[in-house]
Biopython code that builds the backbone (N, CA, C, O; Angstrom):
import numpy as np
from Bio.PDB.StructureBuilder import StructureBuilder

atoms = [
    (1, "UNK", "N", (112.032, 83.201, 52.657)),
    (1, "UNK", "CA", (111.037, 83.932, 53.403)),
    (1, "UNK", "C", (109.916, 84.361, 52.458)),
    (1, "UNK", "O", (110.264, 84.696, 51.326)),
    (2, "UNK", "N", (108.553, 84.400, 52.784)),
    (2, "UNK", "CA", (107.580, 84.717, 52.147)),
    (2, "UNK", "C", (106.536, 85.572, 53.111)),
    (2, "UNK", "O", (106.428, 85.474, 54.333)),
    (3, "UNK", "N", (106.029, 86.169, 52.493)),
    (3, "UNK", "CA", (105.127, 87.314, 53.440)),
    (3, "UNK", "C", (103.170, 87.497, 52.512)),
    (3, "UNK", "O", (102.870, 88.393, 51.723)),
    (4, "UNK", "N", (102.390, 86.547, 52.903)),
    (4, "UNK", "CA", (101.053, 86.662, 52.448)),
    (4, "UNK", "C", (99.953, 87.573, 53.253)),
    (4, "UNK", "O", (100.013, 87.866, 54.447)),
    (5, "UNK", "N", (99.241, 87.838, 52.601)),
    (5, "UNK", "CA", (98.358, 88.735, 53.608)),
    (5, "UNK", "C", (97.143, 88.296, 53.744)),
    (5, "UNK", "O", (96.206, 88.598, 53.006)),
    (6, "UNK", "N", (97.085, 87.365, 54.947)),
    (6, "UNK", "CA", (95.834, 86.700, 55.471)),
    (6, "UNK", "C", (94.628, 86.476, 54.652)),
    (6, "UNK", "O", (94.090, 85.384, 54.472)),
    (7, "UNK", "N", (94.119, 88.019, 53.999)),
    (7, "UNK", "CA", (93.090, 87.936, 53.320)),
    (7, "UNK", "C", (92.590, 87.223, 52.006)),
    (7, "UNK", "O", (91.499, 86.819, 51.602)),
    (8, "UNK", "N", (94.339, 87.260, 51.350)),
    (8, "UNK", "CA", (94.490, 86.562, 50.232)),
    (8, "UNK", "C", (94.680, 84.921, 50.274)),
    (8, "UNK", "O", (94.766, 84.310, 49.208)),
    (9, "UNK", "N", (94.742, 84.245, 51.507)),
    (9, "UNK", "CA", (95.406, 83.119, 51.822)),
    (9, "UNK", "C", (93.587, 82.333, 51.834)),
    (9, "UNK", "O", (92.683, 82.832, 52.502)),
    (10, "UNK", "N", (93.388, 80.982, 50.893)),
    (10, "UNK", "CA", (92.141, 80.807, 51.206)),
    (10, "UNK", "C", (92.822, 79.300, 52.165)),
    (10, "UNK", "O", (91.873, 78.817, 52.782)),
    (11, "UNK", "N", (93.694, 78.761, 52.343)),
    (11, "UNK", "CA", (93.887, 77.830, 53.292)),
    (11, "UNK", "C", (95.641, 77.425, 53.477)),
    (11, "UNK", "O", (96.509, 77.806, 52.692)),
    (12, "UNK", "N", (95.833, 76.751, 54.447)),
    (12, "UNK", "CA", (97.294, 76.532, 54.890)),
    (12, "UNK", "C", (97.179, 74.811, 54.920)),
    (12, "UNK", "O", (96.215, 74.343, 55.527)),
    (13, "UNK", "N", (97.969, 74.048, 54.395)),
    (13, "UNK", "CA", (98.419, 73.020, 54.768)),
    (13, "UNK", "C", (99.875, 72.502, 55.266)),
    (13, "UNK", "O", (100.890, 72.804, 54.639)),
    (14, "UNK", "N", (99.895, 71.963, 56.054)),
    (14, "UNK", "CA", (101.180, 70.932, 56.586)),
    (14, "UNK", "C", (101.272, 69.947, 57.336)),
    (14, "UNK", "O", (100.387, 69.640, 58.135)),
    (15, "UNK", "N", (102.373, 69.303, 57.184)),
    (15, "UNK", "CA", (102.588, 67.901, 57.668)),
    (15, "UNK", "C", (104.351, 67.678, 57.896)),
    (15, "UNK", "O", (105.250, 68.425, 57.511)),
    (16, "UNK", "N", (104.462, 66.314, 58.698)),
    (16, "UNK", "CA", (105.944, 66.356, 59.022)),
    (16, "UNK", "C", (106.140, 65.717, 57.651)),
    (16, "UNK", "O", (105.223, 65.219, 56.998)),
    (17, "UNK", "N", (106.937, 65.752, 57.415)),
    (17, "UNK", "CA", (108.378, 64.761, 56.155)),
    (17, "UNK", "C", (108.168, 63.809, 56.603)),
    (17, "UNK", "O", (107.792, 63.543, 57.745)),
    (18, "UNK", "N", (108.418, 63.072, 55.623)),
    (18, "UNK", "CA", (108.862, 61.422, 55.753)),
    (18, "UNK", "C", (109.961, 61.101, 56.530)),
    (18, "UNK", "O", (109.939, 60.032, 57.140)),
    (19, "UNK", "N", (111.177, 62.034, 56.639)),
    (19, "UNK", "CA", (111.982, 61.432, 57.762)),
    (19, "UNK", "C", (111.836, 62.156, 59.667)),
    (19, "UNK", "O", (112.519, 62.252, 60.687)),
    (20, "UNK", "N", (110.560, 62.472, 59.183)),
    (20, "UNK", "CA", (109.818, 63.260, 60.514)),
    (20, "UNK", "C", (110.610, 64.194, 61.492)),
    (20, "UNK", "O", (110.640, 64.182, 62.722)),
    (21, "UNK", "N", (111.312, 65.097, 60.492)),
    (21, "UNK", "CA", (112.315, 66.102, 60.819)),
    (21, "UNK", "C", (112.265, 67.177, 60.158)),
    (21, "UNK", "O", (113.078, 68.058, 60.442)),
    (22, "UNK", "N", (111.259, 67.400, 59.059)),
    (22, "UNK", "CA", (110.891, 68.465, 58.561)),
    (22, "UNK", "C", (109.109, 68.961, 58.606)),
    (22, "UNK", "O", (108.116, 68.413, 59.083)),
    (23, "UNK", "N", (109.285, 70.033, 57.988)),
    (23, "UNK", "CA", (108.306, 70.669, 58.321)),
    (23, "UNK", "C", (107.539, 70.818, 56.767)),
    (23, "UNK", "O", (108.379, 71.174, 55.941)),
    (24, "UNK", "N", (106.424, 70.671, 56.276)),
    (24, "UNK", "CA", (106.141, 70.335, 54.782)),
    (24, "UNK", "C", (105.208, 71.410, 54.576)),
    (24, "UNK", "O", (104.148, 70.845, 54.846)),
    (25, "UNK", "N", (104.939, 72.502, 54.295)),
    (25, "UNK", "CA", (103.760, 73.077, 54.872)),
    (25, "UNK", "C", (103.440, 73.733, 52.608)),
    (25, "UNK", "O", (104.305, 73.686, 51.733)),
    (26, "UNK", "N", (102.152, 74.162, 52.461)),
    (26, "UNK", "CA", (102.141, 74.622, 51.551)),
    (26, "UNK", "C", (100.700, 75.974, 51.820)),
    (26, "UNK", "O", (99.809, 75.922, 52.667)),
    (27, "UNK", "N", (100.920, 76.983, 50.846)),
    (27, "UNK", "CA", (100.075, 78.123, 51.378)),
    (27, "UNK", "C", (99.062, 78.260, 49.818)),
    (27, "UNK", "O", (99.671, 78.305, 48.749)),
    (28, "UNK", "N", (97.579, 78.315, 49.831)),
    (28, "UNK", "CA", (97.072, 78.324, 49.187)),
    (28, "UNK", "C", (96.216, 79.547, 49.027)),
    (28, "UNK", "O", (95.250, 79.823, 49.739)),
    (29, "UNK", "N", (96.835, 80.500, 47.659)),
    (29, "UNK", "CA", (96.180, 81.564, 47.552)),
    (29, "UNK", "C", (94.491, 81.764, 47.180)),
    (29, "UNK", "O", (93.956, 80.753, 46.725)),
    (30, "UNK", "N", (93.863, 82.647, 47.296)),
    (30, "UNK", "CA", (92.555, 82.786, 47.023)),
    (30, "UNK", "C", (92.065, 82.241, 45.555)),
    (30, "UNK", "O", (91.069, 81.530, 45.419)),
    (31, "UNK", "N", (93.121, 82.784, 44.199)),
    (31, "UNK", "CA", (93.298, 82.932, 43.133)),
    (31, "UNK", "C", (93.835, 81.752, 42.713)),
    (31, "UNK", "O", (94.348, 81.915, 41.605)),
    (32, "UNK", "N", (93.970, 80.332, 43.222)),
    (32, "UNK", "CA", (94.048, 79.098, 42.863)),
    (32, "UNK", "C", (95.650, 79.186, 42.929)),
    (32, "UNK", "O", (96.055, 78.107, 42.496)),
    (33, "UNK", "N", (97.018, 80.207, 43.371)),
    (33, "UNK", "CA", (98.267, 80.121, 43.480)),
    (33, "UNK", "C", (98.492, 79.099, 44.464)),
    (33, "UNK", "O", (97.604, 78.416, 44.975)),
    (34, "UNK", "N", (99.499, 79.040, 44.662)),
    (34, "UNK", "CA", (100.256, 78.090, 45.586)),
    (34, "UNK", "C", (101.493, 77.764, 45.856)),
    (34, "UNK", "O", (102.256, 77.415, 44.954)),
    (35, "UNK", "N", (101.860, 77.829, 47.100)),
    (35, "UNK", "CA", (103.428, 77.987, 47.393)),
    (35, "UNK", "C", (103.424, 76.858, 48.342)),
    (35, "UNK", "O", (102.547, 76.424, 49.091)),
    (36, "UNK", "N", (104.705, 76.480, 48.097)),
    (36, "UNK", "CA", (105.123, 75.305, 48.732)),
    (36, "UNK", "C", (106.838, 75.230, 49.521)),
    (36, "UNK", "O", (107.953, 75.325, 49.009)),
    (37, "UNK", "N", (106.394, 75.017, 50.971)),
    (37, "UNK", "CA", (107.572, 74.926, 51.466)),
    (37, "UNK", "C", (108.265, 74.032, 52.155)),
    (37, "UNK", "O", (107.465, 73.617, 52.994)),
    (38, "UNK", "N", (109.400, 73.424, 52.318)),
    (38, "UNK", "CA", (109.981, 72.356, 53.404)),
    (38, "UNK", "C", (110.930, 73.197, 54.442)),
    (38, "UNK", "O", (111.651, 74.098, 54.016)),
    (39, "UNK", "N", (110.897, 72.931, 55.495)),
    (39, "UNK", "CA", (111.859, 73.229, 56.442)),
    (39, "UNK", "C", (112.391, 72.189, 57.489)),
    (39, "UNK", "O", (111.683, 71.384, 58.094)),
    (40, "UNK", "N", (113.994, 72.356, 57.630)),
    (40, "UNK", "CA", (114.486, 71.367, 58.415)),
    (40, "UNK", "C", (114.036, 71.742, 60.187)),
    (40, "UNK", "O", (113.981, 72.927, 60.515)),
    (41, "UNK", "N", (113.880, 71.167, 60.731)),
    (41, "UNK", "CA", (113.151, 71.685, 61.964)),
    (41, "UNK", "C", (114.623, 70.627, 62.887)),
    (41, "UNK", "O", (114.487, 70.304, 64.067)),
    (42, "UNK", "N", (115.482, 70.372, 62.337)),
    (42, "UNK", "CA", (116.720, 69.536, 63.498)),
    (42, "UNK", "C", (116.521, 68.869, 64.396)),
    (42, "UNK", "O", (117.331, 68.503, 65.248)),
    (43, "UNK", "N", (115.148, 68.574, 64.290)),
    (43, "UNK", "CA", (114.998, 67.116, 65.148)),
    (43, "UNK", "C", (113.298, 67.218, 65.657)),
    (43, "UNK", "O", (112.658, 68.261, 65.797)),
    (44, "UNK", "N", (112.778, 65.722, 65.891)),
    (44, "UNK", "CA", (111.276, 65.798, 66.336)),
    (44, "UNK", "C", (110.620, 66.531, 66.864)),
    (44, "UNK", "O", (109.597, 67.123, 66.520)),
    (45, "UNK", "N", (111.424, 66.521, 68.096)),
    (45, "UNK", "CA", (111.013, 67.736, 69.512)),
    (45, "UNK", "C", (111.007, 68.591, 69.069)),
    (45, "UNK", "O", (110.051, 69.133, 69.624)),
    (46, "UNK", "N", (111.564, 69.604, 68.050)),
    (46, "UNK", "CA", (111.153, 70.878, 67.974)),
    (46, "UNK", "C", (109.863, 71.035, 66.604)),
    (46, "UNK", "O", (108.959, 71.867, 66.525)),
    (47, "UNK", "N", (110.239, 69.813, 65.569)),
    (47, "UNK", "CA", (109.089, 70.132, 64.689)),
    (47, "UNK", "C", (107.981, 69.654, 65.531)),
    (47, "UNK", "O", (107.024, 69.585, 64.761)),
    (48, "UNK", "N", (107.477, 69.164, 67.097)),
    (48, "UNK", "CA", (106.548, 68.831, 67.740)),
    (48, "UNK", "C", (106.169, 70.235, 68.297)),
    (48, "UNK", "O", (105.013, 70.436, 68.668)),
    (49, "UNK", "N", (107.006, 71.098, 68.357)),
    (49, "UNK", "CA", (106.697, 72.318, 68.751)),
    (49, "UNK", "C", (106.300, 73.354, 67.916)),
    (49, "UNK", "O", (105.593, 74.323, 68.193)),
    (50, "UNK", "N", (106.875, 73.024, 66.769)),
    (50, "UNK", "CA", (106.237, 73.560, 65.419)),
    (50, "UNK", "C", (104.577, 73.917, 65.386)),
    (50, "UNK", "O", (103.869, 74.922, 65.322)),
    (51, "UNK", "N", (104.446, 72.722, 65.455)),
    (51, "UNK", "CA", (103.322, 71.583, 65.232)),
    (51, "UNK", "C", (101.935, 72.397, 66.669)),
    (51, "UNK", "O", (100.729, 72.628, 66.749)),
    (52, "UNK", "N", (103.064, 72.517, 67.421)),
    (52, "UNK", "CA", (101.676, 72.647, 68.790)),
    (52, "UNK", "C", (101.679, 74.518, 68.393)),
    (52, "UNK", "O", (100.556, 75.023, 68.426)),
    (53, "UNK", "N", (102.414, 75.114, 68.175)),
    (53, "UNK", "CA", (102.095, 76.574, 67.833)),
    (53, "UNK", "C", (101.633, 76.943, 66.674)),
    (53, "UNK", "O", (101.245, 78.110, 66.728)),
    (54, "UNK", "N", (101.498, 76.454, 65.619)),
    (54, "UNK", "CA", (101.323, 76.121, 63.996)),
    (54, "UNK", "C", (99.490, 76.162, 64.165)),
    (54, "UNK", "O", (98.779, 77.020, 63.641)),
    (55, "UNK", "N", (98.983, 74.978, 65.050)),
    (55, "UNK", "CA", (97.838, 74.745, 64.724)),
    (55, "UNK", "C", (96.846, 76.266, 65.469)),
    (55, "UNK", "O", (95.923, 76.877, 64.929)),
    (56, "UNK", "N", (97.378, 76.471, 66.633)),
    (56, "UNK", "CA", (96.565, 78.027, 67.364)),
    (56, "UNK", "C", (96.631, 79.277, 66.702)),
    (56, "UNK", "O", (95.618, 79.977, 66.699)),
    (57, "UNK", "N", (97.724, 79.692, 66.107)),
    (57, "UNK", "CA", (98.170, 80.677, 64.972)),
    (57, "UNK", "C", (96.784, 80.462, 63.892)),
    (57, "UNK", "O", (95.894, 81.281, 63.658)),
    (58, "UNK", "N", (96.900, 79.499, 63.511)),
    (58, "UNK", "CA", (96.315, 79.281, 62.100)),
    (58, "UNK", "C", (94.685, 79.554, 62.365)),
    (58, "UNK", "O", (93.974, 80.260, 61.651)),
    (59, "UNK", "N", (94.257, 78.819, 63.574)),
    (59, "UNK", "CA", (92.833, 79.093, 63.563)),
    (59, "UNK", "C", (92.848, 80.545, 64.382)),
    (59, "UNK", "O", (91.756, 81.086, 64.547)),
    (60, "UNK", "N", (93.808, 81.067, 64.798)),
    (60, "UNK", "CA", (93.108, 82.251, 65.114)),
    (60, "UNK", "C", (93.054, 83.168, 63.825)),
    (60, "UNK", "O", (92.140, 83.993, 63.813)),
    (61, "UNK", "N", (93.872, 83.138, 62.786)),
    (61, "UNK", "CA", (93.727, 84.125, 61.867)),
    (61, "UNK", "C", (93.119, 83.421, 60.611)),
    (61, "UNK", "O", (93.032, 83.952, 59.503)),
    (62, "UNK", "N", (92.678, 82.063, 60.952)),
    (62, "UNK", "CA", (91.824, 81.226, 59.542)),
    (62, "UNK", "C", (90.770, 80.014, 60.263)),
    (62, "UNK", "O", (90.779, 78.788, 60.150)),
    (63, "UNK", "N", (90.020, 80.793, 60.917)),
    (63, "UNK", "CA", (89.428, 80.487, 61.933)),
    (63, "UNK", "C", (88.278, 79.444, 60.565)),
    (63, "UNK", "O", (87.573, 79.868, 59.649)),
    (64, "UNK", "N", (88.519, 78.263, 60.953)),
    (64, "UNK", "CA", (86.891, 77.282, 60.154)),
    (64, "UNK", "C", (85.821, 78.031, 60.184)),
    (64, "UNK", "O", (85.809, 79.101, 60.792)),
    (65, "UNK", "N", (84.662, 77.503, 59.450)),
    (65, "UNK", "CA", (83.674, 78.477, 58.860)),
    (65, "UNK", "C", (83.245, 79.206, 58.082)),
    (65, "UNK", "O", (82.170, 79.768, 58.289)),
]
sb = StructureBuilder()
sb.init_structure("model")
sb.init_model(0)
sb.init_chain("A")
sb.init_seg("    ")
for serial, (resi, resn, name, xyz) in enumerate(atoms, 1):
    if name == "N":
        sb.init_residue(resn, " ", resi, " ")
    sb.init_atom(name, np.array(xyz, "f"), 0.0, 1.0, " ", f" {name:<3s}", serial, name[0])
structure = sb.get_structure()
């Protein structure tokens, strides 16, 4: 578990795994840090759900621009 505070976060990346069952995501601090995470998501359908709540989250609190 990790806990960043929006302000410090200058961008979010992720993508599925190569065996398209995980979740690859990495968090990029203001200050050039960087954390990197995998998660097993137990099957497509739910890292597809990941995926569809992941992207609205993100631009509402790291809205482009």
């Amino acid at each position: 578990s990790a806990d960043f505070p929006w302000h410090e976060i200058r961008s979010v990346h992720y993508k599925a795994g190569p065996n398209g069952k995980t979740l690859m995501m990495a968090v990029i601090h203001i200050d050039g840090r960087f954390y990197e995470c995998v998660v097993d998501a137990k099957g497509r359908d739910l890292l597809g759900q990941w995926f569809a709540q992941l992207a609205p989250v993100l631009g509402y609190y790291r809205p482009m621009g």
